[in-house]
N, CA, C and O atoms as a GROMACS GRO file, in nm:
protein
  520
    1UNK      N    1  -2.124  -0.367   1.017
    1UNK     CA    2  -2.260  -0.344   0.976
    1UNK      C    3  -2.314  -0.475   0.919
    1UNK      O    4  -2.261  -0.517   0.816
    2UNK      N    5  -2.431  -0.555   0.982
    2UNK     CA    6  -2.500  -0.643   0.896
    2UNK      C    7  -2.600  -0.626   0.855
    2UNK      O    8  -2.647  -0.513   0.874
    3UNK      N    9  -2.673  -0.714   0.788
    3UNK     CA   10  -2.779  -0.709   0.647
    3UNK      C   11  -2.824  -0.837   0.678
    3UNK      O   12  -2.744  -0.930   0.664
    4UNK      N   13  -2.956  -0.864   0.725
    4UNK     CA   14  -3.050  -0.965   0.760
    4UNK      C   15  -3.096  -0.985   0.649
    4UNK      O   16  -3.128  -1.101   0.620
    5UNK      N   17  -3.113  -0.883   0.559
    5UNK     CA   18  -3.155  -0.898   0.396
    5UNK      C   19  -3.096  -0.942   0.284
    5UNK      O   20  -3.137  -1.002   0.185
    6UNK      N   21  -2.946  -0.882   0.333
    6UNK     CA   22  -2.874  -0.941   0.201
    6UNK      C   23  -2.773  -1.059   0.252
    6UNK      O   24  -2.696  -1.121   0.178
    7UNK      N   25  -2.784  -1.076   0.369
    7UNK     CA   26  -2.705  -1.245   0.453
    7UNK      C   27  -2.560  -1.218   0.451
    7UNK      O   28  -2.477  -1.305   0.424
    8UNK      N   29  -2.521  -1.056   0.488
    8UNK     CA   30  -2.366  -1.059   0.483
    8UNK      C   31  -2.351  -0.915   0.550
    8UNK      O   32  -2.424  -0.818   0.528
    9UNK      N   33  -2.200  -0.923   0.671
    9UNK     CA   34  -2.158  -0.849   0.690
    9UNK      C   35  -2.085  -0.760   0.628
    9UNK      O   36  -2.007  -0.802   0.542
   10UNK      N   37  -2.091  -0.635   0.651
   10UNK     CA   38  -1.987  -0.508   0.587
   10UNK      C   39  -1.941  -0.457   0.650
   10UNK      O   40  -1.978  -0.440   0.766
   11UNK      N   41  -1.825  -0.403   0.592
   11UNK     CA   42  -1.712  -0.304   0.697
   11UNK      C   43  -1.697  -0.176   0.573
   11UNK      O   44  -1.696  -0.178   0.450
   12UNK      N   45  -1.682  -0.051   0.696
   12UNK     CA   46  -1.692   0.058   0.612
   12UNK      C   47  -1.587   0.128   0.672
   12UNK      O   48  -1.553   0.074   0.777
   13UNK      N   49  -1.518   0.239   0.640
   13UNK     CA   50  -1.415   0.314   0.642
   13UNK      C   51  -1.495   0.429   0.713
   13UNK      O   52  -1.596   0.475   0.659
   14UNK      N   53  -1.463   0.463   0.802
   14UNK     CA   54  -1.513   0.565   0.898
   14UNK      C   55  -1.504   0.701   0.871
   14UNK      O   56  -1.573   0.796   0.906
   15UNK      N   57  -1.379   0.689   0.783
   15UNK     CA   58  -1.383   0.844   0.698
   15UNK      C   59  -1.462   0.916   0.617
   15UNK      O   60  -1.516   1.025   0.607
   16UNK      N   61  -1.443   0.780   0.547
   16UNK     CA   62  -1.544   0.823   0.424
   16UNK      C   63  -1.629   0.782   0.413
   16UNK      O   64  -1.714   0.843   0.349
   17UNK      N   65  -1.661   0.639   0.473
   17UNK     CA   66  -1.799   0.567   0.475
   17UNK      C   67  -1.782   0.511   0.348
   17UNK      O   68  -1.896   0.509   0.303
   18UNK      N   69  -1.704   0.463   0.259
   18UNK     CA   70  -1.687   0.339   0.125
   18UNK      C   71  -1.640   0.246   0.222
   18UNK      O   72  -1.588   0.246   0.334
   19UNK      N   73  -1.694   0.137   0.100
   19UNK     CA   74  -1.705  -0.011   0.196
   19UNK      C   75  -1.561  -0.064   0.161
   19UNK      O   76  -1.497  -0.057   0.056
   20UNK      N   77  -1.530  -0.120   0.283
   20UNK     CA   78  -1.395  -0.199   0.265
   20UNK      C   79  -1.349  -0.354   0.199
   20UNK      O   80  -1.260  -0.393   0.124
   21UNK      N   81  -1.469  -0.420   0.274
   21UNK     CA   82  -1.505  -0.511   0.238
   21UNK      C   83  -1.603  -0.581   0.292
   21UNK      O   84  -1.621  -0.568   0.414
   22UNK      N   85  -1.677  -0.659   0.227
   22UNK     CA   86  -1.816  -0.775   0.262
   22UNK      C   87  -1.792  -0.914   0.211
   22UNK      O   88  -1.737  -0.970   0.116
   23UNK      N   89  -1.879  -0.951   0.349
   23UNK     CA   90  -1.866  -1.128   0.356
   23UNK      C   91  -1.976  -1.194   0.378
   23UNK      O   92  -2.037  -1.174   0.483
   24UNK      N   93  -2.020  -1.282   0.288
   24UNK     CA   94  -2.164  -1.355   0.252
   24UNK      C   95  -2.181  -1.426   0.364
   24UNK      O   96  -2.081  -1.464   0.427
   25UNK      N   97  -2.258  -1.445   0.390
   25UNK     CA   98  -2.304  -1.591   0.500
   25UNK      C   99  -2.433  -1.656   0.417
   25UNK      O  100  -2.493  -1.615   0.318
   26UNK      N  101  -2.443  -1.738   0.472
   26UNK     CA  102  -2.576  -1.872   0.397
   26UNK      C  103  -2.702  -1.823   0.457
   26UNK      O  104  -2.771  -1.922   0.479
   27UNK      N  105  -2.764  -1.714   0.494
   27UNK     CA  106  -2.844  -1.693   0.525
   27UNK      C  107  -2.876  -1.544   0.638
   27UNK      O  108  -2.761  -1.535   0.683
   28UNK      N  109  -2.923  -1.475   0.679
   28UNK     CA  110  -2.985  -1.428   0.733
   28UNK      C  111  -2.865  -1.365   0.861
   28UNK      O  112  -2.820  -1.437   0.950
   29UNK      N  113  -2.835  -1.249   0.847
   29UNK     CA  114  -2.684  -1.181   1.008
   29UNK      C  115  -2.806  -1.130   1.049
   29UNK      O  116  -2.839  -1.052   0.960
   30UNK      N  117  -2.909  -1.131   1.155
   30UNK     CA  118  -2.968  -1.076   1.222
   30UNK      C  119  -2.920  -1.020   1.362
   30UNK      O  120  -3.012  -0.993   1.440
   31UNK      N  121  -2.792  -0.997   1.406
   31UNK     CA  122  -2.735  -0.933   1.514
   31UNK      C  123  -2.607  -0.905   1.456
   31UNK      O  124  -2.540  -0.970   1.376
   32UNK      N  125  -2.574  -0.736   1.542
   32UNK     CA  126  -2.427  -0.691   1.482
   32UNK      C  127  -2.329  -0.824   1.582
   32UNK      O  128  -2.345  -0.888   1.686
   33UNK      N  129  -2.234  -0.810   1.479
   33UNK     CA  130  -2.084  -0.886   1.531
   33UNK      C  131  -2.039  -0.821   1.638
   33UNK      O  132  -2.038  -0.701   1.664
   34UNK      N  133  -1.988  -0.955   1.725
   34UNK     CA  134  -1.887  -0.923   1.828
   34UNK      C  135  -1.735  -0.910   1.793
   34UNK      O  136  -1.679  -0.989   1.718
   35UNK      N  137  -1.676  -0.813   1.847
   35UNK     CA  138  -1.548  -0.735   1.831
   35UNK      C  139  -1.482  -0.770   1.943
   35UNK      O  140  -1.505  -0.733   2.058
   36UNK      N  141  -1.368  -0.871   1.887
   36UNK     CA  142  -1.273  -0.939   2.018
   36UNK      C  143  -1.111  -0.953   1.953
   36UNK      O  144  -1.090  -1.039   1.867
   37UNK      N  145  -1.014  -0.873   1.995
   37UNK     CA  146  -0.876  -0.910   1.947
   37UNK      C  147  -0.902  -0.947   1.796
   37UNK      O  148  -0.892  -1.060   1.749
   38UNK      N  149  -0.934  -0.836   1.733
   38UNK     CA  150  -0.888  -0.832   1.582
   38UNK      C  151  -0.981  -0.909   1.510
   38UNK      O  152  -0.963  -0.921   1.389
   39UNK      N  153  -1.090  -0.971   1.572
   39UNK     CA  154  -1.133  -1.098   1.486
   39UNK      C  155  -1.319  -1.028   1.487
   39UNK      O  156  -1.343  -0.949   1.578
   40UNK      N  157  -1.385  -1.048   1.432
   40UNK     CA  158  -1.512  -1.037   1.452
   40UNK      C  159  -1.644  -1.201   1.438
   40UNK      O  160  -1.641  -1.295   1.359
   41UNK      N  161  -1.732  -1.173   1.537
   41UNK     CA  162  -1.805  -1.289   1.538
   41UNK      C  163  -1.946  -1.254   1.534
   41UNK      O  164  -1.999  -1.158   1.591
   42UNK      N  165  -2.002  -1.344   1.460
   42UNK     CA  166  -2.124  -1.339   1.468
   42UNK      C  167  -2.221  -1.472   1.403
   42UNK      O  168  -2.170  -1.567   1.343
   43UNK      N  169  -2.353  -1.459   1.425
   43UNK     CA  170  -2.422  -1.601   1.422
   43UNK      C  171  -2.530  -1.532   1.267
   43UNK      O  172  -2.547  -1.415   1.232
   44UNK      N  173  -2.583  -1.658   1.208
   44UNK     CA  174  -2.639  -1.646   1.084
   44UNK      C  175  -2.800  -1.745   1.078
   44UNK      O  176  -2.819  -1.845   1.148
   45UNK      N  177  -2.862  -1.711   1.018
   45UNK     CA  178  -2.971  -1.842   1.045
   45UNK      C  179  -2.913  -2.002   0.949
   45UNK      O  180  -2.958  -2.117   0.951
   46UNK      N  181  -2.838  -1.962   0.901
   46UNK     CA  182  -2.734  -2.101   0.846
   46UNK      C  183  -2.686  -2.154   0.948
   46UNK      O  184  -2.585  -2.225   0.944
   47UNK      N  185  -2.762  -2.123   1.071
   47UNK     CA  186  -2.693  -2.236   1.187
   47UNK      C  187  -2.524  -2.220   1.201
   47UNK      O  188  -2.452  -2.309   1.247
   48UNK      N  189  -2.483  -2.107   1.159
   48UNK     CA  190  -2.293  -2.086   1.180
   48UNK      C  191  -2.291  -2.010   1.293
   48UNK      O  192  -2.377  -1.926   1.321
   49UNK      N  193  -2.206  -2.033   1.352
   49UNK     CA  194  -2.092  -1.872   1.403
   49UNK      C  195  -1.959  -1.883   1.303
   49UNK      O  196  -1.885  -1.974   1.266
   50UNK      N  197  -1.966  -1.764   1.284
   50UNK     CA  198  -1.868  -1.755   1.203
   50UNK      C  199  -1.742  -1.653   1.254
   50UNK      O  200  -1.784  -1.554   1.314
   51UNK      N  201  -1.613  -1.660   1.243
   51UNK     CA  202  -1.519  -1.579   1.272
   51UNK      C  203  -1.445  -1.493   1.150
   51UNK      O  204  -1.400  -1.524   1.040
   52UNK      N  205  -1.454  -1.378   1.222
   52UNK     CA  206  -1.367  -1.305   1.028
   52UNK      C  207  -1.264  -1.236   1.102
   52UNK      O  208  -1.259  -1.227   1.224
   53UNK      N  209  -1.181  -1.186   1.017
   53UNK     CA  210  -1.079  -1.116   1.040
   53UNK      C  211  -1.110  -0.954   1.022
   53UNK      O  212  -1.120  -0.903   0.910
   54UNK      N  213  -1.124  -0.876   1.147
   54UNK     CA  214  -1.182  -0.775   1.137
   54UNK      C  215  -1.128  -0.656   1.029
   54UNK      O  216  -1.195  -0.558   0.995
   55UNK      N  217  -0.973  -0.692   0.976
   55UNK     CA  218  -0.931  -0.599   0.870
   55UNK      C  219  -0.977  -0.615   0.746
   55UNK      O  220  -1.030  -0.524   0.681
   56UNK      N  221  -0.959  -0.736   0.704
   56UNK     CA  222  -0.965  -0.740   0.565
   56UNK      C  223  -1.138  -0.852   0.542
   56UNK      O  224  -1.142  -0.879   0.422
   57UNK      N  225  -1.240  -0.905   0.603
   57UNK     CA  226  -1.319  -0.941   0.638
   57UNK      C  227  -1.303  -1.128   0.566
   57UNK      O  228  -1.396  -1.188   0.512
   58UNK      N  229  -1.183  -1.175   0.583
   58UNK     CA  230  -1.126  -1.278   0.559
   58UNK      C  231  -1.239  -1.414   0.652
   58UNK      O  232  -1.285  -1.392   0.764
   59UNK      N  233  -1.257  -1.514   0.594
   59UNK     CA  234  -1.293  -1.620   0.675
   59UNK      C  235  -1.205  -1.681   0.799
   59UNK      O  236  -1.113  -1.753   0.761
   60UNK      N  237  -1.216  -1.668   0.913
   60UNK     CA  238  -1.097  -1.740   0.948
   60UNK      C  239  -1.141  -1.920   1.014
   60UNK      O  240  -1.080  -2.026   1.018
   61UNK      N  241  -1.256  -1.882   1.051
   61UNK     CA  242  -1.314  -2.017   1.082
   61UNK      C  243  -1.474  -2.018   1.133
   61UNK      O  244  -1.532  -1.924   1.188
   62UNK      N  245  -1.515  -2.118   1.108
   62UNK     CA  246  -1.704  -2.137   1.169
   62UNK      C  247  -1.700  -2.254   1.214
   62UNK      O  248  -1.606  -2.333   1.222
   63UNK      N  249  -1.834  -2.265   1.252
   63UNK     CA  250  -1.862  -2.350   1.366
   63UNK      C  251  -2.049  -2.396   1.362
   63UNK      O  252  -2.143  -2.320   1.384
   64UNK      N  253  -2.054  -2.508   1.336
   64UNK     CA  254  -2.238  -2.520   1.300
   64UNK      C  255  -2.248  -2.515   1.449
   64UNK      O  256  -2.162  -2.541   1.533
   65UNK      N  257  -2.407  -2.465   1.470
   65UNK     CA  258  -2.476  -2.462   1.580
   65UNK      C  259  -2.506  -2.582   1.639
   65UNK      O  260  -2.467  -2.620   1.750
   66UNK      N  261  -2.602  -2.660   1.536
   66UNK     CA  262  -2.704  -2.773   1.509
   66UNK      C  263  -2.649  -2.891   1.518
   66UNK      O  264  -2.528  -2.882   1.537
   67UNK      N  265  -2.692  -3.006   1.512
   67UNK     CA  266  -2.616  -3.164   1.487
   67UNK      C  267  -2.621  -3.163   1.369
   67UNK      O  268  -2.536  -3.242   1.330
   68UNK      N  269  -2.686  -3.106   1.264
   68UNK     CA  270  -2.658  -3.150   1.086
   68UNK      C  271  -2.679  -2.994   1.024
   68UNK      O  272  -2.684  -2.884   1.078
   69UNK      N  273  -2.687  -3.033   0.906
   69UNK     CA  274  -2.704  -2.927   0.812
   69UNK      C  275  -2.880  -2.929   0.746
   69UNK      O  276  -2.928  -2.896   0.637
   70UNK      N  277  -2.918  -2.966   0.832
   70UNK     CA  278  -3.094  -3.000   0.832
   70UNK      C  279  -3.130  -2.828   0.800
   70UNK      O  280  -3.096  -2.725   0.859
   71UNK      N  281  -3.232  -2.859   0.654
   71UNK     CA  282  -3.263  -2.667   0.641
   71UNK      C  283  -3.424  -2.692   0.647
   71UNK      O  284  -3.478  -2.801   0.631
   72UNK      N  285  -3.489  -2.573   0.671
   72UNK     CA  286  -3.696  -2.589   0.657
   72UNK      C  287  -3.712  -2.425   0.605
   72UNK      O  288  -3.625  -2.340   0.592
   73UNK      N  289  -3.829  -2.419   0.586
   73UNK     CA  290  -3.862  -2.307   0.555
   73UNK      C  291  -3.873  -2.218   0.656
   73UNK      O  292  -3.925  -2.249   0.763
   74UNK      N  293  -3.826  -2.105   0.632
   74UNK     CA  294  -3.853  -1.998   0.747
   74UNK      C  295  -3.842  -1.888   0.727
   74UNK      O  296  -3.731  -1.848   0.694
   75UNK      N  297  -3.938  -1.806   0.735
   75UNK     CA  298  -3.958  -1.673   0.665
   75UNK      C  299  -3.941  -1.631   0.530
   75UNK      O  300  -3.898  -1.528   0.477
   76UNK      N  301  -3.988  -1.742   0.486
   76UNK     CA  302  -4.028  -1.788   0.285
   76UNK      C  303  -3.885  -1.787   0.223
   76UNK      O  304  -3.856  -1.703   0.137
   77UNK      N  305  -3.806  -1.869   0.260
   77UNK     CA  306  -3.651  -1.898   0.288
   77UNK      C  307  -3.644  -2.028   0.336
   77UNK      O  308  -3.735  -2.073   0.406
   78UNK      N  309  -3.535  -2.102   0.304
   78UNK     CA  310  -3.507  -2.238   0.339
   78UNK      C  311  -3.354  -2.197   0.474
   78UNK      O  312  -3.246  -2.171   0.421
   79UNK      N  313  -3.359  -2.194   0.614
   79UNK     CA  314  -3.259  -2.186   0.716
   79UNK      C  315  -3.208  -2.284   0.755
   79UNK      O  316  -3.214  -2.385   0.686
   80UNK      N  317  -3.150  -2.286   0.862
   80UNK     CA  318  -3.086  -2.420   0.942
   80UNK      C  319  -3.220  -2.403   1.023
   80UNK      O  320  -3.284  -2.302   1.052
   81UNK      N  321  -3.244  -2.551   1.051
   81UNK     CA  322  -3.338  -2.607   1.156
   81UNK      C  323  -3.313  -2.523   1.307
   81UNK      O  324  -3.399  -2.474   1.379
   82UNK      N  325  -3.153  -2.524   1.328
   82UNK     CA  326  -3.093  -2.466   1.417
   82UNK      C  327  -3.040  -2.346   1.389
   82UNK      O  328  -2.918  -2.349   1.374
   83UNK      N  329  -3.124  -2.180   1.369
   83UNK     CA  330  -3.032  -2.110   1.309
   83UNK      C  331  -3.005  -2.035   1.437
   83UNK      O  332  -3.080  -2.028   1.534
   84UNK      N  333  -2.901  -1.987   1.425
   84UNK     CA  334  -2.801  -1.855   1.503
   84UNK      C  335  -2.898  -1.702   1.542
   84UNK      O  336  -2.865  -1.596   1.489
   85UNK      N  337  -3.004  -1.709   1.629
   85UNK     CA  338  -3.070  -1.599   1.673
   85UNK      C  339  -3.059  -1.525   1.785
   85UNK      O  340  -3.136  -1.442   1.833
   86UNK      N  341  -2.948  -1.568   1.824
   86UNK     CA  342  -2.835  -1.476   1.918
   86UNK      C  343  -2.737  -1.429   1.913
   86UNK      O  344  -2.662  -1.498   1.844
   87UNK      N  345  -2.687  -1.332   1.956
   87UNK     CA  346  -2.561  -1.272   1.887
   87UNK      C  347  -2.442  -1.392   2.037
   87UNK      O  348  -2.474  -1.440   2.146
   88UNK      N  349  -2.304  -1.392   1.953
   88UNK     CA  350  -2.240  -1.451   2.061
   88UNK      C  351  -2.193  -1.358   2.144
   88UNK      O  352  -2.207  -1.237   2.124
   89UNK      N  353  -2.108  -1.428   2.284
   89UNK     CA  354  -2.085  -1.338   2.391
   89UNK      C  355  -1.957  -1.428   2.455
   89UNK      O  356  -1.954  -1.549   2.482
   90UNK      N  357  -1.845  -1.322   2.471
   90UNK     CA  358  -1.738  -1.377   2.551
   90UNK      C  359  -1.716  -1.331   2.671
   90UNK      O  360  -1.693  -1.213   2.694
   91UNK      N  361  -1.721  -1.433   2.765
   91UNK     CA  362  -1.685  -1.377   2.905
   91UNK      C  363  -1.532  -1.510   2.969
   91UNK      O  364  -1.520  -1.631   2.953
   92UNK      N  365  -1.464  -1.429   3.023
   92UNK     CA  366  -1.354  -1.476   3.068
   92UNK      C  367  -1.238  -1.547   2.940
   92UNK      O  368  -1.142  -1.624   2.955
   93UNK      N  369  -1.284  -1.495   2.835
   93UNK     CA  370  -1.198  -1.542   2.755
   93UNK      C  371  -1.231  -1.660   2.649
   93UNK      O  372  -1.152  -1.716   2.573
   94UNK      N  373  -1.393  -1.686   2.669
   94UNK     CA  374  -1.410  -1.781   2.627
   94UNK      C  375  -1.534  -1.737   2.523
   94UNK      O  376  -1.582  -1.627   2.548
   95UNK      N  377  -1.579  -1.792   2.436
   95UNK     CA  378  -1.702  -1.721   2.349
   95UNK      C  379  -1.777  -1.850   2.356
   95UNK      O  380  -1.730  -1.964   2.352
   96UNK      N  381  -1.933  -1.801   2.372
   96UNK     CA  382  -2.042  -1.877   2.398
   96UNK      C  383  -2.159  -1.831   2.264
   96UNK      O  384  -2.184  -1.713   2.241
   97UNK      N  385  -2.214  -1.931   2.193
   97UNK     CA  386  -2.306  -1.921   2.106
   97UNK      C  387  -2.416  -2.038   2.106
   97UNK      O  388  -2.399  -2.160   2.115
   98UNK      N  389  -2.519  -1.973   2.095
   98UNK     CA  390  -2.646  -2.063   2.097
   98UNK      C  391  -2.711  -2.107   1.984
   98UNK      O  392  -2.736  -2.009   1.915
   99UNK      N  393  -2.758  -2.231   1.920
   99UNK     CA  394  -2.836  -2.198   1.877
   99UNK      C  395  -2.944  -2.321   1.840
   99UNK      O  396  -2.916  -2.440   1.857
  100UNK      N  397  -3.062  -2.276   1.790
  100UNK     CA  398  -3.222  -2.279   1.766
  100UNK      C  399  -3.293  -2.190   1.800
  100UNK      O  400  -3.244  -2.102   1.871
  101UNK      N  401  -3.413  -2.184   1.767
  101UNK     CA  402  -3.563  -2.148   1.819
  101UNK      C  403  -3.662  -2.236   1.872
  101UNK      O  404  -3.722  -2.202   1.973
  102UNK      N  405  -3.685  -2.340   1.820
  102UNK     CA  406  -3.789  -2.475   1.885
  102UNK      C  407  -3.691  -2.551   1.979
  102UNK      O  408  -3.584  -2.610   1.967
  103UNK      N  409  -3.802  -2.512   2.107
  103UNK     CA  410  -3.714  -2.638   2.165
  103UNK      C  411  -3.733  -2.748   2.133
  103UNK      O  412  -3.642  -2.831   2.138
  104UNK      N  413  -3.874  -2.783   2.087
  104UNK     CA  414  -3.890  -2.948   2.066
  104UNK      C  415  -3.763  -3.003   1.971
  104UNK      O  416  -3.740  -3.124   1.968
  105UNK      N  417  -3.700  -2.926   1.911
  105UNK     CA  418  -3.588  -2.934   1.807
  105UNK      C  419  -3.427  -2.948   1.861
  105UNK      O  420  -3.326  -2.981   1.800
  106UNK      N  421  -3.448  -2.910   1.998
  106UNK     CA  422  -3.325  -2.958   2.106
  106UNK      C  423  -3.277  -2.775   2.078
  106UNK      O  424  -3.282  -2.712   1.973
  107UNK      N  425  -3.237  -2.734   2.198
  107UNK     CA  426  -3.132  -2.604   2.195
  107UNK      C  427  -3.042  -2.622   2.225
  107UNK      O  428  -3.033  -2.671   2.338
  108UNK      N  429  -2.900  -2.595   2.139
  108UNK     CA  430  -2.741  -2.612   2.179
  108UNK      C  431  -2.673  -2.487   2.195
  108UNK      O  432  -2.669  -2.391   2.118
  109UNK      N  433  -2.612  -2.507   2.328
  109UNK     CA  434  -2.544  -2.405   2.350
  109UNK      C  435  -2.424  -2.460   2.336
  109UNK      O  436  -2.401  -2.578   2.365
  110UNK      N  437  -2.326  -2.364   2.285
  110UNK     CA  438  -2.160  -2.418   2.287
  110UNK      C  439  -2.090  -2.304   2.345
  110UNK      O  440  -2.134  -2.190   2.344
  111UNK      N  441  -1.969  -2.345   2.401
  111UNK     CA  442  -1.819  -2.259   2.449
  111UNK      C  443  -1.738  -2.277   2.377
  111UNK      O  444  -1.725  -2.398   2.356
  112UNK      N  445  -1.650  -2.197   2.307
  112UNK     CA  446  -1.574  -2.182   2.177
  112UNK      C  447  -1.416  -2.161   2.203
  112UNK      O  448  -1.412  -2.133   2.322
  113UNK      N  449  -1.327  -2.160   2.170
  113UNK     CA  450  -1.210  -2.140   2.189
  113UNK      C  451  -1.196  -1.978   2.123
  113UNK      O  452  -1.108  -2.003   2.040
  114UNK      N  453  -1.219  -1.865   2.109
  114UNK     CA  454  -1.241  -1.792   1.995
  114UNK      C  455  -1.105  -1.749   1.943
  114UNK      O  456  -1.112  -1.645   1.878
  115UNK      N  457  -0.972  -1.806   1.954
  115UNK     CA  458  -0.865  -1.771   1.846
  115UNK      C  459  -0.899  -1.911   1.787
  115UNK      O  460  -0.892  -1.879   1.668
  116UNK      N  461  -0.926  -2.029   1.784
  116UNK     CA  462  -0.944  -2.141   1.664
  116UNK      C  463  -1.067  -2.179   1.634
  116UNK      O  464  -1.103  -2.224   1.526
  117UNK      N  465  -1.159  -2.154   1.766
  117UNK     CA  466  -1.300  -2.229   1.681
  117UNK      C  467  -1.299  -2.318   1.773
  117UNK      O  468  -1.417  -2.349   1.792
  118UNK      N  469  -1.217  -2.389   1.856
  118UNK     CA  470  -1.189  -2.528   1.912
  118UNK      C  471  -1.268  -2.538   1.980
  118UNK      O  472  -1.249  -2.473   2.083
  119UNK      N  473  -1.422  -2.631   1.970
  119UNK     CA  474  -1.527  -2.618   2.049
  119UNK      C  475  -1.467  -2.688   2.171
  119UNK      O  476  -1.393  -2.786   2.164
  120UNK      N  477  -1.514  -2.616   2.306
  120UNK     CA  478  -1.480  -2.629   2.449
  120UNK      C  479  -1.594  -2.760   2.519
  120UNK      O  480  -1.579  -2.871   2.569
  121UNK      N  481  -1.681  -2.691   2.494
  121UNK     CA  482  -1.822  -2.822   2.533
  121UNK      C  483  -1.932  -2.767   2.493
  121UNK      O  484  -1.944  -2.645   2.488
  122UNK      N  485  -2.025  -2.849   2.460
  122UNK     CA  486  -2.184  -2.813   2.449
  122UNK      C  487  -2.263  -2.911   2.522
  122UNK      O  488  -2.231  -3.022   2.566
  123UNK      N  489  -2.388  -2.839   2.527
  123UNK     CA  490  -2.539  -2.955   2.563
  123UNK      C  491  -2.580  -2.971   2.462
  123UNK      O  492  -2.646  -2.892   2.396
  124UNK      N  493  -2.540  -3.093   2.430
  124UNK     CA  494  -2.574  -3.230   2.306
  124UNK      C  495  -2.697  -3.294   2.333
  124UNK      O  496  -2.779  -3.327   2.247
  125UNK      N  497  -2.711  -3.312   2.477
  125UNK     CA  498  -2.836  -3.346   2.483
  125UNK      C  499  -2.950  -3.302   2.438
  125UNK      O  500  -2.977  -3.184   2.462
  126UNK      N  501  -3.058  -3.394   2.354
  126UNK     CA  502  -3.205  -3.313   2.278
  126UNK      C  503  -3.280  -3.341   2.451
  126UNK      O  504  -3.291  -3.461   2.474
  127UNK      N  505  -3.316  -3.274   2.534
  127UNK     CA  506  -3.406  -3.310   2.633
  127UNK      C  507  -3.563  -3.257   2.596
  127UNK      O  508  -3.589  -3.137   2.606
  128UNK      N  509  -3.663  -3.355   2.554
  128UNK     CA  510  -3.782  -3.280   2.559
  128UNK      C  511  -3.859  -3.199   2.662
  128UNK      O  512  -3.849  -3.226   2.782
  129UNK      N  513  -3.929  -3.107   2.620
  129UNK     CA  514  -4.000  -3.008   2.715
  129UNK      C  515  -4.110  -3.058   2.803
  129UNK      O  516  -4.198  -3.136   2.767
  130UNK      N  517  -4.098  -3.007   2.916
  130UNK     CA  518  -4.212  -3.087   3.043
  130UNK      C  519  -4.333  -2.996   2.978
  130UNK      O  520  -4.448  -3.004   3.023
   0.00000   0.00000   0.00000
């Protein structure tokens, strides 16, 4: 379960519905987490993907979107220039996360290793818009 409001995922006990545990992010979980081999992922407007450990909601590793830690105002809030407004997606084994909103601001997409984080490749390139 995330909270675009309060900038952190929760995990709840299906029985009873008490929370198990919650994990802060720097800003804004606007899409539920992806559920892959034990681990959960998801993107933040702090420009992260972040990886948790789906039992105990442990950090296990992140990953900035953006080339810096550049923040602006956005939605009467200070975000990443580049924040995380896609949820990620693994196909063939591999996890893919995007992120920005302006293109004039360059959009990076990356391929992830998703048991370490070990970024695979991105478009680094800023190409401006025709």
């Amino acid at each position: 379960m995330n909270s675009s409001r309060h900038d952190c995922i929760r995990a709840l006990d299906i029985v009873s519905g008490d929370r198990k545990w919650i994990f802060f992010a720097d800003g804004p979980v606007r899409f539920a987490p992806l559920y892959y081999r034990g681990k959960l992922y998801f993107t933040a407007d702090d420009g992260y993907l972040y990886c948790l450990n789906a039992d105990t909601g442990e950090l296990a590793w992140k990953i900035r979107g953006g080339p810096s830690d550049r923040r602006i105002l956005g939605n009467e809030r200070l975000i990443s220039t580049w924040p995380g407004r896609g949820a990620p997606v693994i196909a063939d084994g591999t996890l893919y996360f995007a992120a920005s909103i302006w293109p004039f601001m360059g959009v990076f997409i990356h391929a992830v290793e998703p048991e370490t984080g070990r970024l695979l490749w991105t478009n680094d390139a800023m190409v401006p818009p025709t």
